[in-house]
N, CA, C and O atoms as a DFTB+ gen file, in Angstrom:
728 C
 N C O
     1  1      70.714     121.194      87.169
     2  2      72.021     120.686      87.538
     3  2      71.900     119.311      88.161
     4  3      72.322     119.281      89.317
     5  1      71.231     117.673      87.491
     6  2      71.421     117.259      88.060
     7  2      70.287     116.765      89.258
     8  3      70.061     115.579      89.499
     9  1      69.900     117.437      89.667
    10  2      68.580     117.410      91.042
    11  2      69.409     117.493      91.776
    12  3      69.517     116.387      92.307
    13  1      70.225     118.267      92.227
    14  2      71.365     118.395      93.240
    15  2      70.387     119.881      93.942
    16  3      69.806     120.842      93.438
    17  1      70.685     119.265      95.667
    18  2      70.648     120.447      96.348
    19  2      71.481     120.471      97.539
    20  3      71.760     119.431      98.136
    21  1      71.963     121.822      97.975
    22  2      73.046     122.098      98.256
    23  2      72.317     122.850      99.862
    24  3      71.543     123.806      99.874
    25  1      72.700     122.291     100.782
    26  2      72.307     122.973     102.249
    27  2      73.388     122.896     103.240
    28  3      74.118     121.906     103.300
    29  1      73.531     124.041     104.123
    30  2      74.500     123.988     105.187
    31  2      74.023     122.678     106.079
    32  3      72.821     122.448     106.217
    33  1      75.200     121.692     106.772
    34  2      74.803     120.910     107.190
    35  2      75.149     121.108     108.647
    36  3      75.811     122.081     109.008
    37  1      74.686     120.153     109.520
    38  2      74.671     120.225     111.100
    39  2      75.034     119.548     111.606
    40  3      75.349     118.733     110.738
    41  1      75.459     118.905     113.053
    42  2      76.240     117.836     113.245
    43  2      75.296     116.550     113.256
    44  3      75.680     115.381     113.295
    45  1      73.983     117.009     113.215
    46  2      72.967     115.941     112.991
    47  2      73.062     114.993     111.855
    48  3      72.493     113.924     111.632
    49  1      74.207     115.894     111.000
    50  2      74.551     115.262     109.095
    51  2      76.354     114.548     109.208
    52  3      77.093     114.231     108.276
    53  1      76.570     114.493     110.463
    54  2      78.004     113.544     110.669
    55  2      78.072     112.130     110.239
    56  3      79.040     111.688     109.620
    57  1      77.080     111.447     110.557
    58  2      77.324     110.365     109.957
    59  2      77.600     109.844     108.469
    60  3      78.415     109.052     107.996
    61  1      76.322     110.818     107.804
    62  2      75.663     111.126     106.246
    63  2      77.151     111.638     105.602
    64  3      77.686     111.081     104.643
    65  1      77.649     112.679     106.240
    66  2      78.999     113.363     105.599
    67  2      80.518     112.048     105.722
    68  3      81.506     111.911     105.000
    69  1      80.208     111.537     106.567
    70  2      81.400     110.707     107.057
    71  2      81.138     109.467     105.983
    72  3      82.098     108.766     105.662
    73  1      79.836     109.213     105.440
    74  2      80.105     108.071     104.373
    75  2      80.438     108.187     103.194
    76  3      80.990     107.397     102.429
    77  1      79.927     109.650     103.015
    78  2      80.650     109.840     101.858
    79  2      82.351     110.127     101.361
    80  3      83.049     109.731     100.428
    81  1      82.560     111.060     102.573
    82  2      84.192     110.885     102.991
    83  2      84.688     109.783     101.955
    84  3      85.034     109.735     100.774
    85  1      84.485     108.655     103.382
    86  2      85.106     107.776     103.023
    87  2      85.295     107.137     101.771
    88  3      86.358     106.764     101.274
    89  1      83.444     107.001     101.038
    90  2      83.325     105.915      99.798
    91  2      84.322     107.188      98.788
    92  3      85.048     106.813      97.867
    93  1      84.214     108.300      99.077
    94  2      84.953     109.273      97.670
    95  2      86.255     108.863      98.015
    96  3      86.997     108.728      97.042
    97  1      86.924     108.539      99.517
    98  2      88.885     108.441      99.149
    99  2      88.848     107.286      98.565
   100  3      89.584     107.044      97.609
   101  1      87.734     106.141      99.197
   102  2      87.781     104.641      98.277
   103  2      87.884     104.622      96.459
   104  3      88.697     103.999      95.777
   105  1      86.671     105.603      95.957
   106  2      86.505     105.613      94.672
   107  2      87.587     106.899      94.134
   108  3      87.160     107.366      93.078
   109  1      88.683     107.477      94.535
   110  2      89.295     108.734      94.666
   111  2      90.927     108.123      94.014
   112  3      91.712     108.035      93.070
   113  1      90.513     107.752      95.788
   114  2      92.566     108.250      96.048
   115  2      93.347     106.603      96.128
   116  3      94.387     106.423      96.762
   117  1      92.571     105.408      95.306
   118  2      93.489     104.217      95.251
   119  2      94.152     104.334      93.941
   120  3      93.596     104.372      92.843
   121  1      95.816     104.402      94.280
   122  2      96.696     104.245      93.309
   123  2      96.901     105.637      93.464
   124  3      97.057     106.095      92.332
   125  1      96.973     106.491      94.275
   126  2      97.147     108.218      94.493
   127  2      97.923     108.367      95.614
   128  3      98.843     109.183      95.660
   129  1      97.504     107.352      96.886
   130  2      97.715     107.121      98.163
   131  2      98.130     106.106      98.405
   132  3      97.681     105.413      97.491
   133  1      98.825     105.353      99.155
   134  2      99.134     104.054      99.607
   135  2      97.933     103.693     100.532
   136  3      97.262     104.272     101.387
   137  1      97.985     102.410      99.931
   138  2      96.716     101.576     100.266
   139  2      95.940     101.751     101.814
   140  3      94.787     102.018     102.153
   141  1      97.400     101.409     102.655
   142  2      96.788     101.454     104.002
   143  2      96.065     102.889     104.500
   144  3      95.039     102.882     105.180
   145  1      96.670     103.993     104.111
   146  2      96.142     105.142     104.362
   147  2      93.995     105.112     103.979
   148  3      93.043     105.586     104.597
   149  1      94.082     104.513     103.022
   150  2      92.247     104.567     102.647
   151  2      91.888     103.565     103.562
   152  3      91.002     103.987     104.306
   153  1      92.270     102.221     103.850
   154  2      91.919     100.576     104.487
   155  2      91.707     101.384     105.792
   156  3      90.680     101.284     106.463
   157  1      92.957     102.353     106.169
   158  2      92.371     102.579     107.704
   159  2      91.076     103.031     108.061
   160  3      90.379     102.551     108.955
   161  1      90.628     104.512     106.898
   162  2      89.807     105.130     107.088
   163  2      88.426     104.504     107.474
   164  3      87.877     103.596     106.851
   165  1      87.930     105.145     108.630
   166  2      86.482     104.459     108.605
   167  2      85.137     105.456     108.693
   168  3      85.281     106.670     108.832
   169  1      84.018     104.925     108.614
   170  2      83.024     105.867     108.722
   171  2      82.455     106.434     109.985
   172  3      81.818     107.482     110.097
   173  1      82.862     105.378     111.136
   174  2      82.746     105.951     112.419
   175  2      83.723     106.535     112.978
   176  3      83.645     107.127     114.055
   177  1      84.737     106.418     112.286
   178  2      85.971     107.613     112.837
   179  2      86.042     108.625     111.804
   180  3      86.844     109.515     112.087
   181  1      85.457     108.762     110.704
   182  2      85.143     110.123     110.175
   183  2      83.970     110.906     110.911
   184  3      83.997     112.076     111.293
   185  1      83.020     110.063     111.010
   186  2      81.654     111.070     111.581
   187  2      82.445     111.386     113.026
   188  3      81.774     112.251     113.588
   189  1      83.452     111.078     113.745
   190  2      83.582     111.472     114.862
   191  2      84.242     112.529     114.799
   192  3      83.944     113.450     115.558
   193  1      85.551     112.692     113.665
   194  2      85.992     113.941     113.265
   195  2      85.461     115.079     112.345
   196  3      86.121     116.107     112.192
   197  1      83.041     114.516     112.023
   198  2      82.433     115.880     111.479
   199  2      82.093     115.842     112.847
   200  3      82.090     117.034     113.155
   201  1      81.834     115.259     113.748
   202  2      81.270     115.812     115.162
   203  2      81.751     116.764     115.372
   204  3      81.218     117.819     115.029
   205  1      82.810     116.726     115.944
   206  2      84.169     117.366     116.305
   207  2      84.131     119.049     115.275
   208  3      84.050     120.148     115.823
   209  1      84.191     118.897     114.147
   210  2      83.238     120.054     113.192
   211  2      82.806     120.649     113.429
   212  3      83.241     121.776     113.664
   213  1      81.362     120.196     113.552
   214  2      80.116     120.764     113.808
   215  2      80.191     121.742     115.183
   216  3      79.780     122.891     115.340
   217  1      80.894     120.813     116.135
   218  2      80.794     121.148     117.304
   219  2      81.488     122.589     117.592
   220  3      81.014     123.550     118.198
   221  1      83.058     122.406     116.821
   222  2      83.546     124.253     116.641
   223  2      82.921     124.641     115.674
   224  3      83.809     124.854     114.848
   225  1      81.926     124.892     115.191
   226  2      81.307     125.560     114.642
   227  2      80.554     126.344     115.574
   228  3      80.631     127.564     115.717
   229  1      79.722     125.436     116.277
   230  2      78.750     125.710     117.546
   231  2      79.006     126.459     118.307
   232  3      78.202     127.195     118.879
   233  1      80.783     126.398     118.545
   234  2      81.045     126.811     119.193
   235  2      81.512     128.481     119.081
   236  3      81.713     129.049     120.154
   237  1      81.644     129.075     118.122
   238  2      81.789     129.851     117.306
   239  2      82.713     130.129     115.744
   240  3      82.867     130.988     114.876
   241  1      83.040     129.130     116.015
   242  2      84.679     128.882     114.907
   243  2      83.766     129.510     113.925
   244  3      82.546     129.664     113.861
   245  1      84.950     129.871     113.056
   246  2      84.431     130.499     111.374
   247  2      84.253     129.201     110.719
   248  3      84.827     128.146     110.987
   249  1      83.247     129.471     109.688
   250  2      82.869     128.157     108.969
   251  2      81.425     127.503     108.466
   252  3      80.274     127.651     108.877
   253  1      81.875     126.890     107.630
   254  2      80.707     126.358     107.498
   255  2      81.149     124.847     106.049
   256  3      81.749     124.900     104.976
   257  1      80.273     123.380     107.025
   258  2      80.226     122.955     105.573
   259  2      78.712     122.420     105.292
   260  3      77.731     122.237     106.013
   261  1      79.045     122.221     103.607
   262  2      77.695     121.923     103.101
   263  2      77.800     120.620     102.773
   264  3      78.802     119.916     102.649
   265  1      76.320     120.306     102.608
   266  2      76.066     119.270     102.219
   267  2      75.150     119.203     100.924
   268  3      74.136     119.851     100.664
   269  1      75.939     118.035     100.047
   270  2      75.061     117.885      98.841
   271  2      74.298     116.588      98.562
   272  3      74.801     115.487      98.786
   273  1      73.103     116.750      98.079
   274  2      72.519     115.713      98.206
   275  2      71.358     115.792      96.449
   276  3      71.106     116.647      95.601
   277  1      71.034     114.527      96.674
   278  2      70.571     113.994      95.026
   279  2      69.085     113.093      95.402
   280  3      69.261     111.920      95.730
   281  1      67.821     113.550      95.365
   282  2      66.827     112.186      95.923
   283  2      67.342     111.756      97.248
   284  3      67.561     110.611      97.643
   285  1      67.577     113.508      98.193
   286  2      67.751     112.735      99.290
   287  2      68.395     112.116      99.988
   288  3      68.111     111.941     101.173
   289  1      69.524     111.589      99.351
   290  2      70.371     110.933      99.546
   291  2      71.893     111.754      99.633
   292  3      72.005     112.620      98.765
   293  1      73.011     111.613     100.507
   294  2      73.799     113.035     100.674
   295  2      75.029     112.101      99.526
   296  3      75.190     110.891      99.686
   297  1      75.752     112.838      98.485
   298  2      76.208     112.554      97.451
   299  2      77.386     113.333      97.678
   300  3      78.407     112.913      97.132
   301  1      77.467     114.351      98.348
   302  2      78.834     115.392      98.454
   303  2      79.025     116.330      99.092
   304  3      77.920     116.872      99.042
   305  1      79.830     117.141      99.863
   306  2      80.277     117.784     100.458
   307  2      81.126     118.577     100.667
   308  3      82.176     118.086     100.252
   309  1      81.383     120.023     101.283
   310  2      82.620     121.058     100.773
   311  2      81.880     121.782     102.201
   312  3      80.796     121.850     102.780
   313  1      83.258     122.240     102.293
   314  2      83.256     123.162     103.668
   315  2      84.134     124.736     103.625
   316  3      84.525     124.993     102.487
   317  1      84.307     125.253     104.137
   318  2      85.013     126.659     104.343
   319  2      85.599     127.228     105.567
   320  3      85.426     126.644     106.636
   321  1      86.281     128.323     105.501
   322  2      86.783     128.351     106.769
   323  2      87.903     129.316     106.470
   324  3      88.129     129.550     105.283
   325  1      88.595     129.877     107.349
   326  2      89.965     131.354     107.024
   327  2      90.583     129.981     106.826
   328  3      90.364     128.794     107.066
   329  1      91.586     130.888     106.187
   330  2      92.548     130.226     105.790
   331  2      93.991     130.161     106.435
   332  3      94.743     131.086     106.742
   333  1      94.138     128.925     106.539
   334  2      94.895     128.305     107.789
   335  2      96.210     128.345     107.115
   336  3      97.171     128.550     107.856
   337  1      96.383     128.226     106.159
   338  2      98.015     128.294     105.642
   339  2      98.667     129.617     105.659
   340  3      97.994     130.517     105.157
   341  1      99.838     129.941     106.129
   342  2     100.021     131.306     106.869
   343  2     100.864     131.701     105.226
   344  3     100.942     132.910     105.008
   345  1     101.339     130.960     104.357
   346  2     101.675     131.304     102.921
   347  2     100.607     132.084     101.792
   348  3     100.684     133.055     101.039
   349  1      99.498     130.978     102.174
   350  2      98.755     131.160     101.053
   351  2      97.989     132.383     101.465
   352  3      97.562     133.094     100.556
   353  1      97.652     132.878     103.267
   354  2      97.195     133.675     103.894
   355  2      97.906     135.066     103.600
   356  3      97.172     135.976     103.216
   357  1      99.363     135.338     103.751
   358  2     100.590     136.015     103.189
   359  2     100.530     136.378     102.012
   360  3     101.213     137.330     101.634
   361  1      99.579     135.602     101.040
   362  2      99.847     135.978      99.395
   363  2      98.623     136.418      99.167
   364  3      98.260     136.572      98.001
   365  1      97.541     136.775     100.516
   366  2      96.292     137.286      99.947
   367  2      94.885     136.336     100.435
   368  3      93.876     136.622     101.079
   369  1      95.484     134.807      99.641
   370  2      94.152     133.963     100.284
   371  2      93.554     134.239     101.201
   372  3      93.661     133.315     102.008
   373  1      92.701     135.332     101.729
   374  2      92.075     135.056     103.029
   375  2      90.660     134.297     103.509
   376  3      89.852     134.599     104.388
   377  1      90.711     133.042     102.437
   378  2      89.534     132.263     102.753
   379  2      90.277     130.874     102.276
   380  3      91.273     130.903     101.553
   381  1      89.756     129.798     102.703
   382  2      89.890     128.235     102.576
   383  2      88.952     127.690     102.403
   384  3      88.080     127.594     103.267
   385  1      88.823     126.907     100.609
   386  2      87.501     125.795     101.232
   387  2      88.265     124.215     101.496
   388  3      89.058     123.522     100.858
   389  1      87.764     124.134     102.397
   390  2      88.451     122.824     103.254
   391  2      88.288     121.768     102.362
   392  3      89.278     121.843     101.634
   393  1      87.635     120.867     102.016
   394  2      87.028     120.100     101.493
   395  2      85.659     120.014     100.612
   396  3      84.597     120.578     100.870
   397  1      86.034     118.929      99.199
   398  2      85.268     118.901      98.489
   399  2      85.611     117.616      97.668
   400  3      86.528     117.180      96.973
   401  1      83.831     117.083      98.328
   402  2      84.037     115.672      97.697
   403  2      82.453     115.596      97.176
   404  3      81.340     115.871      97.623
   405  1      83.096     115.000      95.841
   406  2      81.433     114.540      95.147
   407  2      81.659     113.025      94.681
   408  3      82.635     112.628      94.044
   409  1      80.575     112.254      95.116
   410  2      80.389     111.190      94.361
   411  2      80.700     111.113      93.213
   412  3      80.190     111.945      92.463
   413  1      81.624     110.121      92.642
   414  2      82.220     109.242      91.113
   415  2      81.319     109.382      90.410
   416  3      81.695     109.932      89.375
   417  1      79.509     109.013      90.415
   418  2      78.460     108.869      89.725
   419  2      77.755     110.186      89.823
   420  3      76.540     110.185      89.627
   421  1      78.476     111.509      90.150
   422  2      77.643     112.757      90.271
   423  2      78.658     113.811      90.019
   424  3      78.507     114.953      90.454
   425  1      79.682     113.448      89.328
   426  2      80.846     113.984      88.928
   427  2      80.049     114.117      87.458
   428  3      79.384     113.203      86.968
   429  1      80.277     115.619      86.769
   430  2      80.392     115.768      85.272
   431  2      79.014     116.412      85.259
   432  3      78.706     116.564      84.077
   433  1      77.997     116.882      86.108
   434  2      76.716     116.933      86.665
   435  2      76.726     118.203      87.335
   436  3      75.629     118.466      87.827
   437  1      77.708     119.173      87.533
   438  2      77.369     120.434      87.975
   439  2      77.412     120.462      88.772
   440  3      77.404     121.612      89.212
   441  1      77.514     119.157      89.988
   442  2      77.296     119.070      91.319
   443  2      78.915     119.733      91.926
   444  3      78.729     120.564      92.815
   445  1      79.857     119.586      91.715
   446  2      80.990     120.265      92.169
   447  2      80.848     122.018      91.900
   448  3      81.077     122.723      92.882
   449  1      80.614     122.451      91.072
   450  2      80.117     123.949      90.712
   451  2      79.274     124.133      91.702
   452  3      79.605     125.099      92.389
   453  1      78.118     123.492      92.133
   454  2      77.396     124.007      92.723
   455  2      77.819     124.452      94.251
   456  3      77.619     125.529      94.812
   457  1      78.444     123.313      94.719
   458  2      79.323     123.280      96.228
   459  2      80.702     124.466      96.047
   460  3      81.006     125.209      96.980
   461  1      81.178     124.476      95.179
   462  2      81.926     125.920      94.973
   463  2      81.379     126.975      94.986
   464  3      81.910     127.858      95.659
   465  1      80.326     127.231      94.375
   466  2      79.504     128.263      94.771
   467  2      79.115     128.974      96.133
   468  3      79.340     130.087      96.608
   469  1      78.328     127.672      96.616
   470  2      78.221     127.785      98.464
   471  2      79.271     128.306      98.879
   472  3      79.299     129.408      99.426
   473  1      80.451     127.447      98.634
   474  2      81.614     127.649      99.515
   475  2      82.303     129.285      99.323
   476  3      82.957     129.925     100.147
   477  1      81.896     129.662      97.953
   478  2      82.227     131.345      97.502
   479  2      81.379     132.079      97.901
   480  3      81.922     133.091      98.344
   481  1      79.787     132.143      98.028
   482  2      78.821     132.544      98.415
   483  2      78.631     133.016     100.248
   484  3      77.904     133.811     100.844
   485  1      79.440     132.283     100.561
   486  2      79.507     131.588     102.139
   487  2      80.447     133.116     102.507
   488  3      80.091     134.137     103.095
   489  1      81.772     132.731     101.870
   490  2      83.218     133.446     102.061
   491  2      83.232     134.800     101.881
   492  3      83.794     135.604     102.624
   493  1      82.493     135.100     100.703
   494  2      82.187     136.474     100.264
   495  2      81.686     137.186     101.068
   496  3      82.240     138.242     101.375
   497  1      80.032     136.648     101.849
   498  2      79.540     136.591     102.922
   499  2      79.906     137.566     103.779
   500  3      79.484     138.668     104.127
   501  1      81.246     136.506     104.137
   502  2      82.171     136.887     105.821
   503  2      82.839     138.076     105.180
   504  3      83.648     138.532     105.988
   505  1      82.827     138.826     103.957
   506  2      83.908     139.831     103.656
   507  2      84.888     139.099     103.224
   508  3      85.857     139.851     103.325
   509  1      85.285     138.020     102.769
   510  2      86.388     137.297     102.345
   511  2      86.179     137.160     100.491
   512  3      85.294     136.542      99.899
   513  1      87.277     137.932      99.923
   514  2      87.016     138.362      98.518
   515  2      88.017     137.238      97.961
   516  3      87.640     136.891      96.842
   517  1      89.176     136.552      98.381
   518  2      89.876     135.549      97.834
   519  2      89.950     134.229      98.419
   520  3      89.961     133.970      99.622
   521  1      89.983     133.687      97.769
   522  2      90.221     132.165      98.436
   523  2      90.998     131.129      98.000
   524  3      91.521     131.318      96.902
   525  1      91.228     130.084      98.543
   526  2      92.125     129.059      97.909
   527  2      91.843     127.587      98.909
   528  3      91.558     127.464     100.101
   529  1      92.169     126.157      97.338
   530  2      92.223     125.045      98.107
   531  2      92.987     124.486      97.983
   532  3      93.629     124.853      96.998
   533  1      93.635     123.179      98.754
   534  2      94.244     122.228      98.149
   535  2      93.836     120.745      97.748
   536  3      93.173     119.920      98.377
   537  1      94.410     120.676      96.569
   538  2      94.625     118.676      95.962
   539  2      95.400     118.415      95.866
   540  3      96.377     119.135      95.658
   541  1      95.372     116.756      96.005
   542  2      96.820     116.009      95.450
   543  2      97.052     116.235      94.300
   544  3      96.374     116.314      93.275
   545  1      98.653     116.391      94.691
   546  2      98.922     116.376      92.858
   547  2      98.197     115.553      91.788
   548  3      97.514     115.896      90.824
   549  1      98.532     114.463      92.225
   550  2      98.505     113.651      91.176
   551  2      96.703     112.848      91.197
   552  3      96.409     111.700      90.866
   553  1      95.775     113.959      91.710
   554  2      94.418     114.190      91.349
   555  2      93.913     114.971      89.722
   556  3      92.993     115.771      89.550
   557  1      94.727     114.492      88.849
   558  2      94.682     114.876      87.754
   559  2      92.833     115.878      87.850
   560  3      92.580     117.079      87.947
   561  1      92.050     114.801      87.772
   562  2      90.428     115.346      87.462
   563  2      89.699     116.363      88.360
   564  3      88.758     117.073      88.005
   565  1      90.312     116.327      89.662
   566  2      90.267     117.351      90.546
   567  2      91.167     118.767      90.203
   568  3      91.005     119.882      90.699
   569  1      92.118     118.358      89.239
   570  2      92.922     119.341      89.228
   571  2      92.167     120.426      88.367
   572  3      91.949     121.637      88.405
   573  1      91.800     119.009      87.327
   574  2      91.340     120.031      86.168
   575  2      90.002     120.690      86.268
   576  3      89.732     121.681      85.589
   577  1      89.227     120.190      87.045
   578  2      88.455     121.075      87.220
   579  2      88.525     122.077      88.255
   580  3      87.471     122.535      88.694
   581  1      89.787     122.527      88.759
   582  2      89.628     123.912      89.833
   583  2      90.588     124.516      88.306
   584  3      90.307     125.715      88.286
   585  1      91.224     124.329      87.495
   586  2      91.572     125.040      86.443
   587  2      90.715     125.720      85.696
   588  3      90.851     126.872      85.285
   589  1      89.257     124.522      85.413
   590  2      88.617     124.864      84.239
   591  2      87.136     126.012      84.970
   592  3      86.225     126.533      84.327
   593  1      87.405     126.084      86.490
   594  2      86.629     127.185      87.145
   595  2      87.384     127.841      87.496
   596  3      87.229     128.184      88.668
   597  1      88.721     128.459      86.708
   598  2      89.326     129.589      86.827
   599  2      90.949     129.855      88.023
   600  3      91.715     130.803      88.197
   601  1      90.844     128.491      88.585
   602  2      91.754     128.731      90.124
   603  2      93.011     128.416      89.181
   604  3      93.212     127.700      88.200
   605  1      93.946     129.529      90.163
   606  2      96.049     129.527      89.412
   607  2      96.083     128.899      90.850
   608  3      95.459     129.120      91.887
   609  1      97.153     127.953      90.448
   610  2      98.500     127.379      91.020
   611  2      99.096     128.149      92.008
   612  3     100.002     128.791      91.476
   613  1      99.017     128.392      93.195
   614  2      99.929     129.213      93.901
   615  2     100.410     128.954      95.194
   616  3     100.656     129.777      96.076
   617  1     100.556     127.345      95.233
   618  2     101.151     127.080      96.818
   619  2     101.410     125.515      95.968
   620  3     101.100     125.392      94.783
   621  1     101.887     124.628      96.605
   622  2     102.547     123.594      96.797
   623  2     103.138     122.904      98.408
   624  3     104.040     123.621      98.841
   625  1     102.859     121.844      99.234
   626  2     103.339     121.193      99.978
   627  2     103.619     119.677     100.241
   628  3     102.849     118.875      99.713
   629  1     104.361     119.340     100.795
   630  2     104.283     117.885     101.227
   631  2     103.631     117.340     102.850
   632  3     103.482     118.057     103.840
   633  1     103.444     116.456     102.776
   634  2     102.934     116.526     104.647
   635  2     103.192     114.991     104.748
   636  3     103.004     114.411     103.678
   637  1     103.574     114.212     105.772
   638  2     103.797     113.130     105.991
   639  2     102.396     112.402     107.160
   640  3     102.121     112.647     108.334
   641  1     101.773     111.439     106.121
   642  2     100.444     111.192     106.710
   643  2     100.712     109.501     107.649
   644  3     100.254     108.530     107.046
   645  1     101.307     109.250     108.825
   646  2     101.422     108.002     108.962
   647  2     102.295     107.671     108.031
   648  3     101.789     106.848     107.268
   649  1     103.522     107.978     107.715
   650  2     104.704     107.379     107.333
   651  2     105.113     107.783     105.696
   652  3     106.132     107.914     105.018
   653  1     102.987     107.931     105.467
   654  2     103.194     108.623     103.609
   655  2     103.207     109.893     103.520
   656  3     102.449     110.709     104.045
   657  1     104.709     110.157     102.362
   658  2     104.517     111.733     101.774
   659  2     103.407     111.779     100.497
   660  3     103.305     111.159      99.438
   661  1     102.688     112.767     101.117
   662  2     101.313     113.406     100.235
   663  2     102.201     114.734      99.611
   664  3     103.098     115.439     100.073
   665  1     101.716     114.703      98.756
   666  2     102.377     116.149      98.065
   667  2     101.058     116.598      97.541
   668  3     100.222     115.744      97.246
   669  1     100.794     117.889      97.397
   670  2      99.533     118.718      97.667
   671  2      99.649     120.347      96.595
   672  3     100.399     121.295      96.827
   673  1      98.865     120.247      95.685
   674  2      99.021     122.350      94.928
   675  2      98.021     122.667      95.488
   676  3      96.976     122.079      95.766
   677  1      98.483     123.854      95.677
   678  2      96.999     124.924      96.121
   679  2      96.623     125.623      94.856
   680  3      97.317     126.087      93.951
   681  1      95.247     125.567      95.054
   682  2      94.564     126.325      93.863
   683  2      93.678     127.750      94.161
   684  3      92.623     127.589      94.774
   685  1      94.000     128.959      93.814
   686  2      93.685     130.121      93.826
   687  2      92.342     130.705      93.512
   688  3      91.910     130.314      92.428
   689  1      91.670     131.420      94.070
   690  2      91.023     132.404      93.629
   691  2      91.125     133.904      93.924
   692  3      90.570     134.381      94.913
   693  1      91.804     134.614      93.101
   694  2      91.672     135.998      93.896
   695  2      90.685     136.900      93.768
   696  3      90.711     137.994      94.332
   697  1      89.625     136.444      92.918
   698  2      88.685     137.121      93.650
   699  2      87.727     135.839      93.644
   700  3      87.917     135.149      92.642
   701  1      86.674     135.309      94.573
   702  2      85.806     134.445      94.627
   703  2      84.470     134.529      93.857
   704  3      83.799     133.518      93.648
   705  1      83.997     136.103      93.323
   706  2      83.198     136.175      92.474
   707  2      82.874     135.361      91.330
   708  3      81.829     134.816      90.978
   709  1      84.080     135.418      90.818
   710  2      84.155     134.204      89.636
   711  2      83.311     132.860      89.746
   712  3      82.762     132.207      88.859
   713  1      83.413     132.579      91.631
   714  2      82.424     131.396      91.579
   715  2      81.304     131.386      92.062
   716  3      80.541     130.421      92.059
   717  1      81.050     132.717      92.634
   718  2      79.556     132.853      93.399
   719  2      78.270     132.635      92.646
   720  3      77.864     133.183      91.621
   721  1      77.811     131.850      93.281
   722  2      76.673     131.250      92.991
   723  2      76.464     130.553      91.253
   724  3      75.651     130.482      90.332
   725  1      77.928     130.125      91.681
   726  2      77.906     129.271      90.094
   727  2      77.175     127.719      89.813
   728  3      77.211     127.214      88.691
């Protein structure tokens, strides 16, 4: 798959996770998002919000994220966690993977399968048999691939980020098997 390997990360990996953050909304979400929303983002105010992470983790929070990496180098990332939407929680979801970002140049490479996996592997774990995430709508390539690993459509929101409406589908799994250890 790639030379991709996939490890739970620590807050020792905040910085490493926070650059990629960022360079994926840069190479991501221009022309998805209004401009200023990415210009603000930075890498020392992302690693301060994986600190912040790591740290309820430490602290006991449910969770976990991973880190993906290629030669060493950290290329992508996906995390987990109950699921915080009291809808999608209501319809069953009782798992969330928070985030999932892979490098532009490690996209098409298995490397997103693999971090779904973790993140199903992880969930299953805790006793958590369904799960669900969200994307922007209009993340066409993100979309299609939580389609083409099986996830239905079953939530929808808007959220106002600093002045922009984001509009957001949630994507399903009811049972997470489908992706364990894919």
């Amino acid at each position: 798959m790639g030379g991709f390997s996939v490890r739970a990360g620590t807050g020792a990996d905040a910085d490493r996770i926070a650059g990629v953050h960022v360079a994926c909304w840069r190479e991501t979400y221009r022309g998805m998002v209004p401009d200023f929303l990415i210009d603000q983002m930075t890498v020392m105010g992302r690693a301060e919000m994986w600190r912040g992470v790591f740290s309820a983790f430490e602290e006991g929070a449910f969770g976990a994220t991973a880190v993906l990496e290629q030669d060493g180098l950290a290329v992508g990332f996906a995390g987990f966690c109950a699921q915080r939407d009291a809808a999608l929680r209501d319809a069953g979801y009782g798992g969330e993977i928070t985030a999932m970002y892979v490098r532009k140049a490690c996209q098409g490479q298995g490397a997103g399968r693999l971090l779904m996996g973790w993140c199903a592997d992880g969930l299953l774990a805790a006793g958590i048999g369904a799960g669900a995430l969200w994307a922007l709508r209009e993340n066409a390539p993100a979309r299609a691939f939580y389609e083409h690993l099986g996830g239905e459509l079953c939530g929808e929101k808007q959220e106002d980020r600093d002045g922009a409406v984001l509009h957001s589908v949630a994507y399903g799994w009811p049972d997470l098997r489908v992706l364990a250890g894919a």
